[in-house]
N, C-alpha and C positions, 0 to 999 in steps of 0.2 A: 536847875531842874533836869532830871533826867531825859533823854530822848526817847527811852523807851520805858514811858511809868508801867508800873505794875497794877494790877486787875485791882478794884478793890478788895482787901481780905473779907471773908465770912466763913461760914462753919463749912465749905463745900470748894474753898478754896486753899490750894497745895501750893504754898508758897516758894519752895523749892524748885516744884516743878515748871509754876510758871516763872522763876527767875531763867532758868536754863532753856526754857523758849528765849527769854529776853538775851542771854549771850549771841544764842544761834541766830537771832533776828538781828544781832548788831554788823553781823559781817554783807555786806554787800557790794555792789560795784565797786562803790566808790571807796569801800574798807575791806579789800579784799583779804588784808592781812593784819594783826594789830596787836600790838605787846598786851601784856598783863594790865598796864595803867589803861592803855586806850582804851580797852572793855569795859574796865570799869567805871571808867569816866560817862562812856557811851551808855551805858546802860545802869549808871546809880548805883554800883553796887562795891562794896569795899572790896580792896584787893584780896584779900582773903575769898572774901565772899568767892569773887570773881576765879579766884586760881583754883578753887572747890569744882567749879561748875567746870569748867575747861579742861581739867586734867581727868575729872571724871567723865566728859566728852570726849575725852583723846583715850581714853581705857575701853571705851565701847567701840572705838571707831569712826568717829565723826567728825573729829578736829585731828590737825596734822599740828605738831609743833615743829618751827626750823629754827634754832636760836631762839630769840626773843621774840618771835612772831610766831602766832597764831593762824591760823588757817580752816575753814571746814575742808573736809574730807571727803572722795566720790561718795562714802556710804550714805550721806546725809539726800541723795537725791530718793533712797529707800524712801525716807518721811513724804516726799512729795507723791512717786508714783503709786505709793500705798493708793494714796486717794482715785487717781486715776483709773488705777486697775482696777477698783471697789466702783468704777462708773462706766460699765458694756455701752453706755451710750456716744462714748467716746470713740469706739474701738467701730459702732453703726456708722459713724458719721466719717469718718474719713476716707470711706471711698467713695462716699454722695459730695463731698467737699473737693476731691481732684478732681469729679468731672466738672464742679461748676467752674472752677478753674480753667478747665483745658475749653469749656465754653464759652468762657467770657473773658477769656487770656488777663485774667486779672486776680493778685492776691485775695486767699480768700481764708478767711477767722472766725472761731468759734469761741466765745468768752461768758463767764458767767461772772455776778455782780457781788461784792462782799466789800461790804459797806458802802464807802464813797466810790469804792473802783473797780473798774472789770479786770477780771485774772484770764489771761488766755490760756485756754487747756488744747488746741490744735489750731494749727497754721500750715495752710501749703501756698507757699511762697511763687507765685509767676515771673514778678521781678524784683528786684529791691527798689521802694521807691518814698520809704521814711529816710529820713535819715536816724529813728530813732531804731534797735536794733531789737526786733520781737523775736519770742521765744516762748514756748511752754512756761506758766508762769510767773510773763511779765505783765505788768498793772499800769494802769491807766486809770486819770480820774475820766468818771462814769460823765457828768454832766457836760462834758462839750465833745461827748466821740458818739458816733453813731448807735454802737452794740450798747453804749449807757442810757442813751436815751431810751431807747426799746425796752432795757431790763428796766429800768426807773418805771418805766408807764405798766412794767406789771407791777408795782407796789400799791398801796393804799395812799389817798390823797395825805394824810399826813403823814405818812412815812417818808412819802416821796420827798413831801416839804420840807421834815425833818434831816434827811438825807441832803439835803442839796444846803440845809444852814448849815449844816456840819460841815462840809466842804470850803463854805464860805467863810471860815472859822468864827459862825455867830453873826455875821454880819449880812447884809444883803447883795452884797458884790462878791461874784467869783474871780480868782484868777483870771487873768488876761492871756492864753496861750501863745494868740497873734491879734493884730490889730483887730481881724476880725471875730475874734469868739466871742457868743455870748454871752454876758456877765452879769447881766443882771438874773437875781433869781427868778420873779417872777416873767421872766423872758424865756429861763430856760425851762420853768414850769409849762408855759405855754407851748414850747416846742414838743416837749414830753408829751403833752397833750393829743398836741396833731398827730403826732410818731404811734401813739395808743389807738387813735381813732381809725387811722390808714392803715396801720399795721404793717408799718415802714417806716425808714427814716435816712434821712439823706444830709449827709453833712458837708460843708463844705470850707475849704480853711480855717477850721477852727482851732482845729490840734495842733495842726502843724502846715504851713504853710505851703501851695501846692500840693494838696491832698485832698480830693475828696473818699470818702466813705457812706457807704450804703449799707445798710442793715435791716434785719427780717426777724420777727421771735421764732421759738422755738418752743413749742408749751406740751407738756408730758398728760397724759390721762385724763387729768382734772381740770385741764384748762388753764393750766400754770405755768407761767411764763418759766423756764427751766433757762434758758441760756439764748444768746444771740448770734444770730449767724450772719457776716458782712464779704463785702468784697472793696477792694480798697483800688481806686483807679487814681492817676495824674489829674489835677485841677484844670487842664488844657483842656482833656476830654468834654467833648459838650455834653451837659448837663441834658438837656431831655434826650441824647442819645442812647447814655445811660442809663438813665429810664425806661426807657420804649425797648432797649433790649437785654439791658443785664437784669432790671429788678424779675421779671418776669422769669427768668432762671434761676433768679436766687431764693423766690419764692416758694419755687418749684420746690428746691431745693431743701428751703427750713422745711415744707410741709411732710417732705418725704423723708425727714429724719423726723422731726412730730410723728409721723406716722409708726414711726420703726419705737421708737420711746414709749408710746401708747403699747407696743403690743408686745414691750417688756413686762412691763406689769408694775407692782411697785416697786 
């Protein structure tokens, strides 16, 4: 089976087009570079198929060949920041994002939710204190990080649901990040919940061990949860400290990018 199946077909679907996401999707971290086979292995597509999409990628600009390796190409970051540049509310928020930062000397994130996972669109870094390495970009599953649970509690009860069995791949147990993350569904329904009701949410060793995260929504005109804004401290840090003084900034915070998002318009 392929690892990255294709959309179902219908009359509104361009199966070309969606194959050549499906190249561009196969290269990541951990496939930084990868022959004509390995594409097409990765993503189902016969070598033909696959030398079609690639070479017609490498004639626009987007893939580098070196030898027998494959590569995307700086131009391919154009597809990304398209989107960003098409969102003023990113470009509002990053200097309400470094003071919270310079005020609560702790990393601070702004992520929005696309499907199971939040995508980070800015980060100003105080220290490094994941080991895992964020960027513009990078995903995370939504149900055991902070910024997911806040975007999950703006959905609808059965989307939420539905969102969080998909994660579970159908089943009612989620991954295990560390000893201590939630896993069951209806456990992380119920944290959703609380995180909905407060209008905060606090996490604590879930993702990743020695981590807590705090998170705030962010909701545009309507009332609509648009993205979430966190700060990310060491698990040492005492816990009601960080309450008693950063959420109170960080709220400040979402609300005065909320506010700026409002009076964009649509």
């Amino acid at each position: 089976m392929s690892e990255y199946p294709a959309a179902r077909p219908s009359d509104r679907h361009v199966q070309s087009f969606a194959r050549g996401l499906q190249v561009i999707r196969s290269f990541e971290a951990a496939h930084p570079a990868q022959t004509l086979s390995e594409v097409a292995r990765r993503t189902g597509l016969t070598r033909a198929g696959a030398r079609r999409i690639l070479l017609t990628l490498q004639g626009l600009g987007y893939v580098q060949a070196d030898g027998r390796h494959f590569r995307l190409a700086p131009r391919i970051l154009d597809l990304g920041f398209a989107y960003l540049s098409s969102q003023p509310l990113w470009h509002l928020a990053e200097p309400v994002m470094q003071g919270l930062a310079e005020t609560v000397h702790e990393s601070c994130s702004m992520a929005v939710l696309d499907g199971c996972e939040i995508v980070y669109l800015l980060r100003v870094p105080a220290r490094k204190i994941m080991s895992i390495n964020l960027g513009v970009g990078s995903r995370l599953p939504a149900y055991c990080t902070s910024m997911g649970r806040v975007l999950l509690g703006g959905l609808g009860e059965q989307e939420r649901l539905s969102t969080l069995v998909e994660s579970a791949g159908g089943q009612t147990t989620l991954p295990a990040r560390t000893p201590t993350t939630l896993t069951s569904v209806d456990d992380v329904l119920g944290a959703i919940s609380q995180a909905r009701a407060q209008r905060w949410c606090l996490v604590v060793d879930e993702l990743e061990r020695g981590l807590t995260s705090l998170a705030a929504p962010i909701e545009d005109r309507s009332g609509r949860v648009a993205a979430a804004l966190n700060i990310s401290a060491h698990t040492n840090a005492v816990h009601d400290s960080l309450l008693a003084h950063a959420l109170p900034a960080l709220q400040q915070a979402a609300q005065e990018i909320s506010d700026l998002l409002r009076r964009m318009g649509p």
